[in-house]
C-alpha positions in Angstrom: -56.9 82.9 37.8 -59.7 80.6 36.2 -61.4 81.6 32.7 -64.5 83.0 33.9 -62.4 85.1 36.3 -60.4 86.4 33.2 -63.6 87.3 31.3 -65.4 88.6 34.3 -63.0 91.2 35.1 -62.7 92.1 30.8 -66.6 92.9 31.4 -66.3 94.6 34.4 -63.9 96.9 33.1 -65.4 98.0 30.3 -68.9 98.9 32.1 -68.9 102.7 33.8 -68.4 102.6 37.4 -72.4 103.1 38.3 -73.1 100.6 35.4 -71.1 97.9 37.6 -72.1 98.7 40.6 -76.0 99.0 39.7 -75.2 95.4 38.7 -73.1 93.7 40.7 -75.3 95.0 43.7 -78.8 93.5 42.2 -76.8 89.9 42.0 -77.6 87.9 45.3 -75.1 87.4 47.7 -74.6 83.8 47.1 -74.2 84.1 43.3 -71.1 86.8 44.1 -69.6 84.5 47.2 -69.4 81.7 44.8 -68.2 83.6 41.7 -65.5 85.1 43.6 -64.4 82.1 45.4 -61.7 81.1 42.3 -59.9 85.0 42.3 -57.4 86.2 44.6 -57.9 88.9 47.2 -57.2 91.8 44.6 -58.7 90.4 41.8 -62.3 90.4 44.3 -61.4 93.1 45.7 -62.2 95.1 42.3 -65.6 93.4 42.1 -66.8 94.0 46.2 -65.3 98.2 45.9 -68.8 98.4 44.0 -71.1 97.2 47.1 -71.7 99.0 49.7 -70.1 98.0 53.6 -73.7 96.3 54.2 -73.5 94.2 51.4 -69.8 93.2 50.9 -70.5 92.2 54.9 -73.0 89.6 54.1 -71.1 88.1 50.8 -68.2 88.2 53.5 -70.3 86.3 55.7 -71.5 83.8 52.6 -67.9 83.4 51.5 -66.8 82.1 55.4 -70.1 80.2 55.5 -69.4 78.7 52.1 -65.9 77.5 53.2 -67.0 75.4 55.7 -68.7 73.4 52.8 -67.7 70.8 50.5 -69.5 72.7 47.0 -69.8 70.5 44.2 -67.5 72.4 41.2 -70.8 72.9 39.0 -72.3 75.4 41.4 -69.3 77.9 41.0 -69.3 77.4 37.7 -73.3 78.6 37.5 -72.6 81.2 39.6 -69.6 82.5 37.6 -72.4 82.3 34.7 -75.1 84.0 36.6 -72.3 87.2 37.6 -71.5 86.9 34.0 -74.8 87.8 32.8 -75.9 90.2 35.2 -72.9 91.9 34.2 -73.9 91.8 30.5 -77.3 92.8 31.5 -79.0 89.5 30.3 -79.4 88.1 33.4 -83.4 87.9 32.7 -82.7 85.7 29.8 -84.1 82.2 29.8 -81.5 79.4 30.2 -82.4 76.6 28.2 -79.0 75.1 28.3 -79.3 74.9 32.1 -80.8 71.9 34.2 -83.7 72.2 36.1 -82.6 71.8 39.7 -79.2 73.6 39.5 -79.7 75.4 42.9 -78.1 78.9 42.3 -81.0 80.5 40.6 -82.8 79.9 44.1 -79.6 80.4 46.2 -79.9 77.1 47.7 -76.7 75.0 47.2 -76.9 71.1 48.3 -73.4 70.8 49.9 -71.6 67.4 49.0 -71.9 64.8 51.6 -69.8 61.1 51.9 -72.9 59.5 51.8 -74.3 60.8 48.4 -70.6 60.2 46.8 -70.8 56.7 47.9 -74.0 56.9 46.3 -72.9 58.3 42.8 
């Protein structure tokens, strides 16, 4: 288990269950597929008993989609970050530290491809 999957599960203990469901549910399904990706099965397990069936599907769905894709390592960390502060309830915080054009705020990840490595 990574860091942010250590502090993510601190938080979410210490919130009341409705507290973490309310906001684990308002983060988008791509944010949660990608912050999950780094915890084992009963570690994410604690985290998707708060959706209900309809949306743990889709982050299901993100989770197999996402697999199929080589994700650069910055996007799971933002997303880690993103959970983190919906959790903390200052998700609507500005992020000056973050650079324009990250790609989770707007759900849209740019999967790696050969030919921008060769690029790089």
């Amino acid at each position: 288990m990574n860091d942010h999957a250590v502090t993510l599960l601190r938080i979410l203990r210490l919130l009341t269950p409705i507290e973490a469901q309310n906001r684990i549910m308002a983060t988008p399904d791509r944010v949660l597929a990608l912050a999950l990706t780094a915890m084992d099965k009963q570690e994410r397990d604690l985290f998707l008993n708060h959706l209900s069936q309809e949306k743990r599907r889709r982050v299901d769905e993100e989770r197999t989609l996402q697999s199929r894709l080589s994700i650069a390592p910055r996007h799971y960390y933002a997303a880690a970050e993103l959970l983190l502060k919906q959790l903390t309830g200052s998700a609507g915080e500005a992020r000056p530290d973050t650079p324009a054009g990250s790609g989770t705020t707007t759900g849209y990840l740019r999967p790696i491809s050969s030919r921008r490595l060769k690029e790089k």
